[in-house]
C-alpha positions, 0 to 999 in steps of 0.5 A, a space after each residue: 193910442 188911437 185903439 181901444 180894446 173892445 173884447 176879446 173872443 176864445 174859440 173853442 175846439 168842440 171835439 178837444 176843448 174839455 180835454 184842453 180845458 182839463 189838463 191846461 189851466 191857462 185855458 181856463 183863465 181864458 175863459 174866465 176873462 174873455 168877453 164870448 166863445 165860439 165853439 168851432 167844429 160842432 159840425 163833426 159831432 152827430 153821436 147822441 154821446 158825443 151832443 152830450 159832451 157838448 152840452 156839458 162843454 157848454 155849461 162848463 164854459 158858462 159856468 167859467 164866465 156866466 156873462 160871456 156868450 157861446 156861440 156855435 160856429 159851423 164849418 162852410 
């Protein structure tokens, strides 16, 4: 009673996530009903290919929920 759920935050594995997002359609509702993402490892991507895949990962979350943010979060 005396808490209130204010958001909730999905974070997203940048190197697996489509793959999740592909074969696990829980995932999506995830996405779908979440208030903002944060995608996790970017720091391991560094190939031109590899930044597309991300991009498209981006979008694809975006697509899935237009209102909810998606932040990059880096390693330390």
């Amino acid at each position: 009673m005396r808490y209130r759920l204010d958001g909730v935050v999905t974070v997203v594995d940048a190197v697996n996530g489509a793959s999740t997002l592909d074969e696990n359609m829980e995932s999506v509702r995830q996405i779908a009903s979440q208030t903002a993402s944060w995608l996790t490892k970017t720091d391991l991507i560094s190939s031109p290919a590899h930044q597309q895949e991300l991009t498209r990962l981006r979008q694809r979350l975006c697509a899935l929920n237009p209102a909810a943010p998606v932040t990059r979060r880096r390693g330390r």
